[in-house]
VMD Tcl script that builds the backbone (N, CA, C; Angstrom):
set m [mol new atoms 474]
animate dup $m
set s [atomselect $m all]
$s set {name element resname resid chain x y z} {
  {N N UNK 1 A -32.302 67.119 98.558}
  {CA C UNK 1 A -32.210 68.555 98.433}
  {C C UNK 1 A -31.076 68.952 97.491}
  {N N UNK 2 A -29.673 68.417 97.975}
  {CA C UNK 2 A -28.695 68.912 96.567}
  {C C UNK 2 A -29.248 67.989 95.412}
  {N N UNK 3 A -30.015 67.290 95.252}
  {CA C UNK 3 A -30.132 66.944 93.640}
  {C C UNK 3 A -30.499 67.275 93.275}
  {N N UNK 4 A -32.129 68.014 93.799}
  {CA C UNK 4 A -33.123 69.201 93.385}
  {C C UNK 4 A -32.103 70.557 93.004}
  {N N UNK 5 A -31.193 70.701 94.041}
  {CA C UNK 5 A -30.487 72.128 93.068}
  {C C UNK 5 A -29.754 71.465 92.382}
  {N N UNK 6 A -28.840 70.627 91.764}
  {CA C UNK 6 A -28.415 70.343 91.209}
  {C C UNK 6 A -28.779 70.145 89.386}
  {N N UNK 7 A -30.063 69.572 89.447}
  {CA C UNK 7 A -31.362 69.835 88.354}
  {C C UNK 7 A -31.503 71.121 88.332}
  {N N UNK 8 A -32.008 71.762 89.025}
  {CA C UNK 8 A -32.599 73.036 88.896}
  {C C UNK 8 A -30.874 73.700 88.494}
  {N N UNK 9 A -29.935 73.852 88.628}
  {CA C UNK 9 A -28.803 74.217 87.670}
  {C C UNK 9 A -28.432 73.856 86.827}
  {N N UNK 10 A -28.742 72.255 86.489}
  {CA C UNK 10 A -28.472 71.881 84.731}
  {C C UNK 10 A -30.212 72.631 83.968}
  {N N UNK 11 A -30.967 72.685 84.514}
  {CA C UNK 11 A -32.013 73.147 83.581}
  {C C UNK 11 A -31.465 74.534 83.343}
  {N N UNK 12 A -31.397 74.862 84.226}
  {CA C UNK 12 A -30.618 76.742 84.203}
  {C C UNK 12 A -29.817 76.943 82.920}
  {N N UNK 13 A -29.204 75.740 83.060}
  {CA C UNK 13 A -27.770 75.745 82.043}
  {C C UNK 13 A -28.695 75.698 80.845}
  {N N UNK 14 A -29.223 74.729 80.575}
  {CA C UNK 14 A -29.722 73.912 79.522}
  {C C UNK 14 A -30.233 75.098 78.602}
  {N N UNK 15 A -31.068 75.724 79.464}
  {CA C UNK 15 A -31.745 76.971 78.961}
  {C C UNK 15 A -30.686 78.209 78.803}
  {N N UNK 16 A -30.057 78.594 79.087}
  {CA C UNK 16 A -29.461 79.432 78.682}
  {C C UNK 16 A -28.493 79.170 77.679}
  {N N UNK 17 A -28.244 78.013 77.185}
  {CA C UNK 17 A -27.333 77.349 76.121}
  {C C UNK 17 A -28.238 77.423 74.836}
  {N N UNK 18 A -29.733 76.885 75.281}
  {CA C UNK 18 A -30.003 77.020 74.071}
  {C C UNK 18 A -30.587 78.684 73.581}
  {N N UNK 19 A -31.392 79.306 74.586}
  {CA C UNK 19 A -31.619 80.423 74.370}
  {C C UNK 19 A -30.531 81.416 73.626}
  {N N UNK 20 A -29.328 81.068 73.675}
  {CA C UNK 20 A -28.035 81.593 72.974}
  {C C UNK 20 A -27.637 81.217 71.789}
  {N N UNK 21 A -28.069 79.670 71.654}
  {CA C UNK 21 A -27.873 79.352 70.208}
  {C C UNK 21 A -29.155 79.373 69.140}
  {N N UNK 22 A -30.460 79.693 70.161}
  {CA C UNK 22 A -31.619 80.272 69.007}
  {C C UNK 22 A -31.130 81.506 68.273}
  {N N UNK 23 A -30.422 82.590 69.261}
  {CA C UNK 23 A -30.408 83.786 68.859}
  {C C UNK 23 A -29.649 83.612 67.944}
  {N N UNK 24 A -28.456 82.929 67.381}
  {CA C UNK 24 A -27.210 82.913 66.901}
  {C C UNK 24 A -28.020 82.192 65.648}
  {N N UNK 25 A -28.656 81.184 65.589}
  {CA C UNK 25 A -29.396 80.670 64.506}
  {C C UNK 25 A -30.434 81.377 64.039}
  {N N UNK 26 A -31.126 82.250 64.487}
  {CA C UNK 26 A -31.403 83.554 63.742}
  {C C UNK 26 A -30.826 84.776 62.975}
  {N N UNK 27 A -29.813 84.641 63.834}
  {CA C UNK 27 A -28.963 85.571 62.994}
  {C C UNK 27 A -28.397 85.100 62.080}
  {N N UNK 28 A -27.934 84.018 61.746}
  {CA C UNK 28 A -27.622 83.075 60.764}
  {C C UNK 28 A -28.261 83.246 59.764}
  {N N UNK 29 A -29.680 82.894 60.113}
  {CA C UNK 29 A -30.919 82.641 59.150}
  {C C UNK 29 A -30.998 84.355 58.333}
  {N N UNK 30 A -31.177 85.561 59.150}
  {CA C UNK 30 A -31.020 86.739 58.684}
  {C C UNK 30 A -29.802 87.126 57.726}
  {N N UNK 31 A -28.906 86.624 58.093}
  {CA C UNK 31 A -27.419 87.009 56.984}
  {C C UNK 31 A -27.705 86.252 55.848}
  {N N UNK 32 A -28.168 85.002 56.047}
  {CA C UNK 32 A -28.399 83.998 54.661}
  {C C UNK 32 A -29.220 84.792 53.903}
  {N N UNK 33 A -30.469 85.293 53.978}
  {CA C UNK 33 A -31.689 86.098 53.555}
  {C C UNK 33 A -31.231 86.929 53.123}
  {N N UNK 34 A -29.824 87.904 53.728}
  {CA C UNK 34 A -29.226 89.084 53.164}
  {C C UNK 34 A -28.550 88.872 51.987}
  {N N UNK 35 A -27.867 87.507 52.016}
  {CA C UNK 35 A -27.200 86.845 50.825}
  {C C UNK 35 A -27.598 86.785 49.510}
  {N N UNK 36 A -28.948 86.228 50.140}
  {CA C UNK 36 A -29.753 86.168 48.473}
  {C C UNK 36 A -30.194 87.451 47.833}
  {N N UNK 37 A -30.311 88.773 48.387}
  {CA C UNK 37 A -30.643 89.865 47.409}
  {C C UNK 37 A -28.869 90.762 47.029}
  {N N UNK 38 A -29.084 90.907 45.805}
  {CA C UNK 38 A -27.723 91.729 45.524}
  {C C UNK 38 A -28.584 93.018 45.361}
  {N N UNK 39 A -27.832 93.938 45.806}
  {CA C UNK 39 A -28.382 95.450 45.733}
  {C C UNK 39 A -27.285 96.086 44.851}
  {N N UNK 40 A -28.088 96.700 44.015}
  {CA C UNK 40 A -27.713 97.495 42.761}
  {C C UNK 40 A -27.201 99.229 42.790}
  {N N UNK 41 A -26.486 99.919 43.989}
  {CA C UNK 41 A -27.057 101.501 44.125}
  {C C UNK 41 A -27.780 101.900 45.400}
  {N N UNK 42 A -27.735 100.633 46.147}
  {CA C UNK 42 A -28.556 100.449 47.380}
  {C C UNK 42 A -30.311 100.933 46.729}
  {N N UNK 43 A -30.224 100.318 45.397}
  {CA C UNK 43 A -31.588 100.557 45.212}
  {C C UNK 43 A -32.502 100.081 44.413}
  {N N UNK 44 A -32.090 99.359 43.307}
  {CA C UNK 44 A -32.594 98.148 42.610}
  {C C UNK 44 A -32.024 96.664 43.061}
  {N N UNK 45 A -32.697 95.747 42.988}
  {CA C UNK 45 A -32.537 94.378 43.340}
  {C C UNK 45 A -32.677 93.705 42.296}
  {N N UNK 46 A -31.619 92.853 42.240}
  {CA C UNK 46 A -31.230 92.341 40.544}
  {C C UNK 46 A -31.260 91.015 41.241}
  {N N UNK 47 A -32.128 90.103 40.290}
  {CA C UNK 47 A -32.032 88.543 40.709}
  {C C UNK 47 A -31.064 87.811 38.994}
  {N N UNK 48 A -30.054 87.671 39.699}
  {CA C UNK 48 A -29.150 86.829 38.397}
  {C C UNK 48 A -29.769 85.522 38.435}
  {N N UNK 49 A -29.929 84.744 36.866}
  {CA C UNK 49 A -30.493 83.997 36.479}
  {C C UNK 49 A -29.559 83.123 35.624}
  {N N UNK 50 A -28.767 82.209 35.443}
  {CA C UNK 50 A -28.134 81.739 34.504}
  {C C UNK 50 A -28.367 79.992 34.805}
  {N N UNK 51 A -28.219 79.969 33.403}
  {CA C UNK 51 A -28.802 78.385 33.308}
  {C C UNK 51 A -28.064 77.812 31.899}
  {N N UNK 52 A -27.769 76.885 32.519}
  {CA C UNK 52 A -26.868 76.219 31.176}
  {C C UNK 52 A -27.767 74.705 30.697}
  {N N UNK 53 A -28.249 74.640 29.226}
  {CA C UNK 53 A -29.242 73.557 28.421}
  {C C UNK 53 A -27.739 72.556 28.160}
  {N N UNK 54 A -28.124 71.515 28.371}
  {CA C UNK 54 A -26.945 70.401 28.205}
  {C C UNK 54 A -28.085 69.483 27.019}
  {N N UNK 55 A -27.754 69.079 25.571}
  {CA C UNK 55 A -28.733 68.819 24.829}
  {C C UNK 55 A -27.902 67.400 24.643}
  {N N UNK 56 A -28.679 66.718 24.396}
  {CA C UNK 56 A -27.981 65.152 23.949}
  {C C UNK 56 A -28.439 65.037 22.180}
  {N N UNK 57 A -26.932 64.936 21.663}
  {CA C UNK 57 A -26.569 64.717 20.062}
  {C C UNK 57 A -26.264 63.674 19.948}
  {N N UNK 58 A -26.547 62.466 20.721}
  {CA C UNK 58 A -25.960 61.281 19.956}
  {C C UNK 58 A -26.328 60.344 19.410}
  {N N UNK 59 A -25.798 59.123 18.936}
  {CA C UNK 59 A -27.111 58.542 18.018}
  {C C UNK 59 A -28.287 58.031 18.461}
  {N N UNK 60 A -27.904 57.556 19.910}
  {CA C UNK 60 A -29.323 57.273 20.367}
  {C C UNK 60 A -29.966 58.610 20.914}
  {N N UNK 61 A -30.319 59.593 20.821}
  {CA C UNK 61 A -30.817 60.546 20.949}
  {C C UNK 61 A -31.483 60.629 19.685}
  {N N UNK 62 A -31.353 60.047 18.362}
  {CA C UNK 62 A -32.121 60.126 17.027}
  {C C UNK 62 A -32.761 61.985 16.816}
  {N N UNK 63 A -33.347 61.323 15.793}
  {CA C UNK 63 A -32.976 63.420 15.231}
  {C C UNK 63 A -34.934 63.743 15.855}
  {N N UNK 64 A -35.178 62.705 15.891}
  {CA C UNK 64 A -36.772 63.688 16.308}
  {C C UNK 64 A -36.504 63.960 17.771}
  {N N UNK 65 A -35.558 63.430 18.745}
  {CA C UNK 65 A -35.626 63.467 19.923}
  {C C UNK 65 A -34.341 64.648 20.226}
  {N N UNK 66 A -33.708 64.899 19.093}
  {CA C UNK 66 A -32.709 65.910 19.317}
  {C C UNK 66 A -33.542 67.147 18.772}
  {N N UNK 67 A -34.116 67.125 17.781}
  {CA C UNK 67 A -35.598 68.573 17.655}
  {C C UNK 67 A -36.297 68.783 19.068}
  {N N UNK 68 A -36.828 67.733 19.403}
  {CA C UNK 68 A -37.765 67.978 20.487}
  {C C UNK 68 A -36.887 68.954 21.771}
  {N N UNK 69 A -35.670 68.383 21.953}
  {CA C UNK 69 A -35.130 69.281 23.008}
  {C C UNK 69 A -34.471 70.401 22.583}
  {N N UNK 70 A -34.126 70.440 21.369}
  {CA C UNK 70 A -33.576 71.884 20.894}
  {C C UNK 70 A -34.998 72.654 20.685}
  {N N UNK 71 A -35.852 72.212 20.151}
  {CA C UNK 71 A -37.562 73.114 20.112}
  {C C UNK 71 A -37.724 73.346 21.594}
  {N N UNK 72 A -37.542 72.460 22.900}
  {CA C UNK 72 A -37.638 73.160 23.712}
  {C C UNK 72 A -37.145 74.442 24.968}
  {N N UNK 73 A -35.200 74.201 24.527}
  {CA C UNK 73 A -34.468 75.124 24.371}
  {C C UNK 73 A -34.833 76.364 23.635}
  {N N UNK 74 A -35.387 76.533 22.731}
  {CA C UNK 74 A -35.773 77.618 22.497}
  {C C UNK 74 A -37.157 78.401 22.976}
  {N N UNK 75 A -38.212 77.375 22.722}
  {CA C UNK 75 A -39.031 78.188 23.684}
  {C C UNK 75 A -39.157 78.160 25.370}
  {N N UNK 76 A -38.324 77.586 25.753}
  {CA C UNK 76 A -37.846 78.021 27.492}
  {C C UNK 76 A -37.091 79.265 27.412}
  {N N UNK 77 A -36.308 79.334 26.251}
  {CA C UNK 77 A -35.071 80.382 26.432}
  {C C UNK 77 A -36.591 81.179 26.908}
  {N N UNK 78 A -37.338 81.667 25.606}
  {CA C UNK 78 A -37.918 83.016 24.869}
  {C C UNK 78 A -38.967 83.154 26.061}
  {N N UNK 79 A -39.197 81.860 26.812}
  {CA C UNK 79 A -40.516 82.159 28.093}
  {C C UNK 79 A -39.753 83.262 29.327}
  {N N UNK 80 A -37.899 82.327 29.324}
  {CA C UNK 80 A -37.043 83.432 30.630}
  {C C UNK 80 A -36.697 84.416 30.543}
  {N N UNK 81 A -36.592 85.063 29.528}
  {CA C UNK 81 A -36.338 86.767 28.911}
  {C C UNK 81 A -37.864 86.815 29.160}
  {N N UNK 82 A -38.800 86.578 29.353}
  {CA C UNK 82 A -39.798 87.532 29.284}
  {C C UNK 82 A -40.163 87.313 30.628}
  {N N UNK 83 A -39.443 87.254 32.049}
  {CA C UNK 83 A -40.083 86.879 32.801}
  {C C UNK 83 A -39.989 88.028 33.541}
  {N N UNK 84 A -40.958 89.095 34.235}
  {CA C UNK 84 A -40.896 89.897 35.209}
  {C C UNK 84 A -41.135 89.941 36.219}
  {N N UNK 85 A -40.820 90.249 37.452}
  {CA C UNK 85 A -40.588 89.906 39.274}
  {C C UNK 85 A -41.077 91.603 39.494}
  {N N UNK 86 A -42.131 91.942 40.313}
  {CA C UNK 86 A -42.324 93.208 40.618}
  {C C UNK 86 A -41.277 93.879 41.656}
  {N N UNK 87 A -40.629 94.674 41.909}
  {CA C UNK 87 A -39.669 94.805 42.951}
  {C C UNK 87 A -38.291 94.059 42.258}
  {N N UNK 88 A -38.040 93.650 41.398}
  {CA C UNK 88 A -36.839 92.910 41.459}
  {C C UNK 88 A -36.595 93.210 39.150}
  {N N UNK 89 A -34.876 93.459 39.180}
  {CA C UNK 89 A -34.296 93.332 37.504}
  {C C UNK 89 A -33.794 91.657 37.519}
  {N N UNK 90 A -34.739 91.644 36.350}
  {CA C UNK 90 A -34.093 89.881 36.684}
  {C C UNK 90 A -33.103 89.617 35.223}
  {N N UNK 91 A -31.824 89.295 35.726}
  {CA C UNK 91 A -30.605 89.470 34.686}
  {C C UNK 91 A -30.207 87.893 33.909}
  {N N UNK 92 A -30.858 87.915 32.935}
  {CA C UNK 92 A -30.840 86.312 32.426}
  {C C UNK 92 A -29.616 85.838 31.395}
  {N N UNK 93 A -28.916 85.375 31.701}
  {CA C UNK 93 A -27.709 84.444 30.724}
  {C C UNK 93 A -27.927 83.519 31.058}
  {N N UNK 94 A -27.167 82.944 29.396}
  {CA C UNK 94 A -27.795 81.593 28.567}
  {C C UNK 94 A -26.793 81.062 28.191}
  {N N UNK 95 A -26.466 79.661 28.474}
  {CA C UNK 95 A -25.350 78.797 27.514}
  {C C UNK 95 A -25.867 77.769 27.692}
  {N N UNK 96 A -25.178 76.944 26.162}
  {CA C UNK 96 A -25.939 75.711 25.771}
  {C C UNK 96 A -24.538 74.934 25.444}
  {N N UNK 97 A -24.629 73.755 25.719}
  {CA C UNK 97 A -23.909 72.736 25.459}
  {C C UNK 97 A -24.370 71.468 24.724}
  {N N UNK 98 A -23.580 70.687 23.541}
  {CA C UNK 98 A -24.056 69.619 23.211}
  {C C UNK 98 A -23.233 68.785 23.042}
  {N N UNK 99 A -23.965 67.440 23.422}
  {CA C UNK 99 A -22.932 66.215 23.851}
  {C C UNK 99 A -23.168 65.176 23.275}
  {N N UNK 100 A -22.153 64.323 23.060}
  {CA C UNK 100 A -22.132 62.529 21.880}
  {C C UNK 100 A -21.125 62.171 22.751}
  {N N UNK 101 A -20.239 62.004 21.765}
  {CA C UNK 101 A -18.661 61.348 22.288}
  {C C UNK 101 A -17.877 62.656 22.918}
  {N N UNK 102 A -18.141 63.891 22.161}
  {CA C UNK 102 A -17.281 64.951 23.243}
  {C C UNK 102 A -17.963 66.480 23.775}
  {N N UNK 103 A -17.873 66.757 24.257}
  {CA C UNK 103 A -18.876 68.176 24.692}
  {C C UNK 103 A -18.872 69.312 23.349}
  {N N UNK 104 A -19.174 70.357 23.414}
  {CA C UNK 104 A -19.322 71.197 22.361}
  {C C UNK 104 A -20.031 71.801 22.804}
  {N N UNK 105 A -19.314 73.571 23.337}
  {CA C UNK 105 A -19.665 74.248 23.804}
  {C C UNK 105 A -20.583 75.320 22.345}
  {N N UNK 106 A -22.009 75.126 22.710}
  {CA C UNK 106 A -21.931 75.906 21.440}
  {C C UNK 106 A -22.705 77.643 22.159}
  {N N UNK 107 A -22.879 77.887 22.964}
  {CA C UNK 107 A -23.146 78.995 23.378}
  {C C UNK 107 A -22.660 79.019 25.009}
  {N N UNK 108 A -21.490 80.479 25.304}
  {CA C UNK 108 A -20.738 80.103 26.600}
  {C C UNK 108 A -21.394 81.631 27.340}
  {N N UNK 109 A -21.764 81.302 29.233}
  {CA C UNK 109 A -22.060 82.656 29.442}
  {C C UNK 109 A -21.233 83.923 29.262}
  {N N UNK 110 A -20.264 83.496 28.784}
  {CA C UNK 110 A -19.281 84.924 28.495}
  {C C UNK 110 A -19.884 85.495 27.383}
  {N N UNK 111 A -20.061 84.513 26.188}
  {CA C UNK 111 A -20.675 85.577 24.982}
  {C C UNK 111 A -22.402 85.875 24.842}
  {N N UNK 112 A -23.181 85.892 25.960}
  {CA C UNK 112 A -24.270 85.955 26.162}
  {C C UNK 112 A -24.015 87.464 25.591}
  {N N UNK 113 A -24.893 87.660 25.199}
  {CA C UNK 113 A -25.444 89.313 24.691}
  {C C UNK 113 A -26.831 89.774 24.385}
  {N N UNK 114 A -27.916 88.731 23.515}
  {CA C UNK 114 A -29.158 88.768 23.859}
  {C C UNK 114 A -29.978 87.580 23.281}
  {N N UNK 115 A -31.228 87.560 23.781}
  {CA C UNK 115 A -32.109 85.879 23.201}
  {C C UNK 115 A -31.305 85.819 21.760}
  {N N UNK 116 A -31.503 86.872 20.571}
  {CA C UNK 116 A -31.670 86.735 19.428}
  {C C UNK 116 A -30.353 86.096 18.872}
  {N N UNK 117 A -29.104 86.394 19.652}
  {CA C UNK 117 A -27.953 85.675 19.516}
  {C C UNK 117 A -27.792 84.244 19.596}
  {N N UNK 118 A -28.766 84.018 21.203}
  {CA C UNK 118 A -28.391 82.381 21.739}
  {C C UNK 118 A -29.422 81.603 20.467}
  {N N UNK 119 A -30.215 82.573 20.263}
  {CA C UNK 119 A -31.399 81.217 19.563}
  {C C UNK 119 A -31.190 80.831 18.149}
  {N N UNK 120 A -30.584 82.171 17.491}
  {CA C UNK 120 A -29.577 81.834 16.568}
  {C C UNK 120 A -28.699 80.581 16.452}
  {N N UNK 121 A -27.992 80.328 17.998}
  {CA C UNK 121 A -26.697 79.308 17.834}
  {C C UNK 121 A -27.468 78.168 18.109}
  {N N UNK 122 A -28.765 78.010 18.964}
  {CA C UNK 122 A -29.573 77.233 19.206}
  {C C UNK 122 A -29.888 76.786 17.932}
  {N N UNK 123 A -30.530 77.623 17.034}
  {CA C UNK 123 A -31.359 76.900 15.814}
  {C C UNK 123 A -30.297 76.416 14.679}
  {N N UNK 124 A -28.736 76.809 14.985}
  {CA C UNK 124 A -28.317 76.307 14.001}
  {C C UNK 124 A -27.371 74.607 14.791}
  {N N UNK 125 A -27.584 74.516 15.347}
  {CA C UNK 125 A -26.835 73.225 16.276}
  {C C UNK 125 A -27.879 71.667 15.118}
  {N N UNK 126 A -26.471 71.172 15.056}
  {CA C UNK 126 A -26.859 69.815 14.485}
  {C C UNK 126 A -26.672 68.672 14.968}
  {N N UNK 127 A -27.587 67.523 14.791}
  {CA C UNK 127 A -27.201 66.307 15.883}
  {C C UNK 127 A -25.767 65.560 15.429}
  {N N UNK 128 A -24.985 65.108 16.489}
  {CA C UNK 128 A -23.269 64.495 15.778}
  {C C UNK 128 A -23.550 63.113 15.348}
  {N N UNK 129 A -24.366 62.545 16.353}
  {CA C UNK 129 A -24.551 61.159 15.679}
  {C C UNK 129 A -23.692 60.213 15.927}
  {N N UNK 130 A -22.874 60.505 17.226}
  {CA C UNK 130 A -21.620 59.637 17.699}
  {C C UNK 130 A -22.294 58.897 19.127}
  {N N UNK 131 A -21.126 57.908 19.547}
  {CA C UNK 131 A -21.952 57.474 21.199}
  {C C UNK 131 A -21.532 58.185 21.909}
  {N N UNK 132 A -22.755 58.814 22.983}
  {CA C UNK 132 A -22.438 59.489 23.940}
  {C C UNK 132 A -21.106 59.212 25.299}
  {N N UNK 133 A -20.320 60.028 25.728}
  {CA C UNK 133 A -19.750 59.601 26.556}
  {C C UNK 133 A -19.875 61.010 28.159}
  {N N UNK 134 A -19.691 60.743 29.012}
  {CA C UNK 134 A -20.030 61.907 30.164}
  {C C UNK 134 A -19.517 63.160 29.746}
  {N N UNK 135 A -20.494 64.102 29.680}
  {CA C UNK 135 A -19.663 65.388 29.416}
  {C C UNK 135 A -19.033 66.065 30.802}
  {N N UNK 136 A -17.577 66.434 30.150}
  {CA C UNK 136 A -16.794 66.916 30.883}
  {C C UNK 136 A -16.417 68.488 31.424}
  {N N UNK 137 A -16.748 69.361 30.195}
  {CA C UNK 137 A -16.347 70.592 29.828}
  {C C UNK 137 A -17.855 71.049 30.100}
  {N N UNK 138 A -17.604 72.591 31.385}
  {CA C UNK 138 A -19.006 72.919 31.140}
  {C C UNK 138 A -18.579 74.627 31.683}
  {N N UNK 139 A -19.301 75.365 31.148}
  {CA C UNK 139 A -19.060 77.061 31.061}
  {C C UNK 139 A -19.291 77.596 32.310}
  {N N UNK 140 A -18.431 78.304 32.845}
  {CA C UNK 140 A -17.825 78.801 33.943}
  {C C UNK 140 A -18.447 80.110 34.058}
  {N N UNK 141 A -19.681 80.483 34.693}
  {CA C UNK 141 A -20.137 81.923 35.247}
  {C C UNK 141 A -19.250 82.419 35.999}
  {N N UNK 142 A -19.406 83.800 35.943}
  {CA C UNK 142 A -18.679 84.509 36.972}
  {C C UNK 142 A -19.457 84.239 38.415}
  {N N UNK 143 A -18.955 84.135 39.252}
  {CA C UNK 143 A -19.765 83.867 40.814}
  {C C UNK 143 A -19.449 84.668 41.642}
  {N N UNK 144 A -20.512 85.262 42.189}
  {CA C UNK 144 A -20.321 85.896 43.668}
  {C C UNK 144 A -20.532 84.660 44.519}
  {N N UNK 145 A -20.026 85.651 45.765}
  {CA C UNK 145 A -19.578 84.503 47.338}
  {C C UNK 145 A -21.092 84.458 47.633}
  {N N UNK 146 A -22.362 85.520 47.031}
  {CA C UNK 146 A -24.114 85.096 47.748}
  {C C UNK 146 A -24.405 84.030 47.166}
  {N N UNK 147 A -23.831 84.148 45.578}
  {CA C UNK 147 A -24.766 83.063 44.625}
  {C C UNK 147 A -25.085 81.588 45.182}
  {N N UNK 148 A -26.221 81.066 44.768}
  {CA C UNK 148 A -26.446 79.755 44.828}
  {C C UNK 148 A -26.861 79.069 43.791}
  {N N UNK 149 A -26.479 77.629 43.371}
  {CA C UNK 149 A -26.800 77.465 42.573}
  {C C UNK 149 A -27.501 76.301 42.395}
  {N N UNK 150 A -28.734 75.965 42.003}
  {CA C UNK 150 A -29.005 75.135 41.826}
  {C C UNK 150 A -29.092 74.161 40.429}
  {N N UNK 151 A -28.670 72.787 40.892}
  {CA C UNK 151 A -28.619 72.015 39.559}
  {C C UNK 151 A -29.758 71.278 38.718}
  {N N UNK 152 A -30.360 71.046 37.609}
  {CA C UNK 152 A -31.413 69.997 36.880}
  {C C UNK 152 A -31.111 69.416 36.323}
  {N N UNK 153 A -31.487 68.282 36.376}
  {CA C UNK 153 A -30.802 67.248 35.032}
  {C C UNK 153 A -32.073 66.555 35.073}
  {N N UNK 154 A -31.780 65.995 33.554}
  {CA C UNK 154 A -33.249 65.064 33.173}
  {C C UNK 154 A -32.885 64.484 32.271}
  {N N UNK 155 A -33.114 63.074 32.709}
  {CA C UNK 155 A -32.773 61.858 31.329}
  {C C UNK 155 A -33.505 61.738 30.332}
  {N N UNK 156 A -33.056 61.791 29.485}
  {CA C UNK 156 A -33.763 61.811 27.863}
  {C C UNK 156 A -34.061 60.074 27.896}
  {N N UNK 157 A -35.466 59.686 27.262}
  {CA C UNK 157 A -35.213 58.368 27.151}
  {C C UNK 157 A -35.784 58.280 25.529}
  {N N UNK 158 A -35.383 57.135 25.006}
  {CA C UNK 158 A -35.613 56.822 23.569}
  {C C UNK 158 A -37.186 56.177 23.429}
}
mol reanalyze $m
mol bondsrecalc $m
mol representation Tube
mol addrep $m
């Protein structure tokens, strides 16, 4: 008989421990959700977009394989400026970096201003032709405490 209540008060417990930490992990889950929209005026919803192209200039990168990713730097740029979200301003900055033996910032999100600028610095970037070494130096967005960011990388192969 006391072990039966004894059970029947750890289940008691059990359940009311977790029933307290569902609620709390919902609410969790709700503030995170709140995180991701920035409100503009309490009335437009602006999704910030920034993405930084890391291009490989070095000699083993050879010049048709340094076209191919600068040709595709540019038409990715020109596909994300044209991208529209119904309900949502979607705010796109662009910086590009290119790397051998040392980084070379050649477009930073501070001087973002519009496609016709970045693709400019895009189309004039030349391969260095040195050996690559890890790039170190990379352009610093301004960040809010919602932002998240996610990273891509993709190995170029010869």
């Amino acid at each position: 008989m006391r072990w039966t209540l004894v059970l029947v008060c750890l289940g008691l417990l059990m359940f009311s421990d977790s029933t307290e930490a569902q609620g709390k992990r919902r609410k969790k889950e709700k503030e995170r959700a709140q995180n991701l929209i920035i409100r503009e005026n309490g009335k437009t919803l602006v999704c910030p977009v920034e993405l930084a192209f890391l291009v490989d200039s070095s000699e083993k990168a050879k010049l048709q394989l340094f076209e191919r990713q600068r040709d595709f730097v540019l038409r990715f740029s020109t596909r994300l400026t044209q991208l529209q979200v119904s309900g949502w301003r979607v705010r796109v900055r662009l910086a590009l970096l290119q790397y051998s033996s040392s980084v070379s910032v050649e477009h930073n999100f501070r001087d973002w201003q519009d496609l016709d600028v970045f693709q400019s610095r895009c189309g004039g970037m030349a391969p260095s032709g040195t050996a690559p070494t890890l790039p170190t130096r990379c352009p610093t967005p301004r960040r809010c405490s919602s932002e998240r960011r996610p990273a891509v990388a993709s190995g170029w192969r010869c």
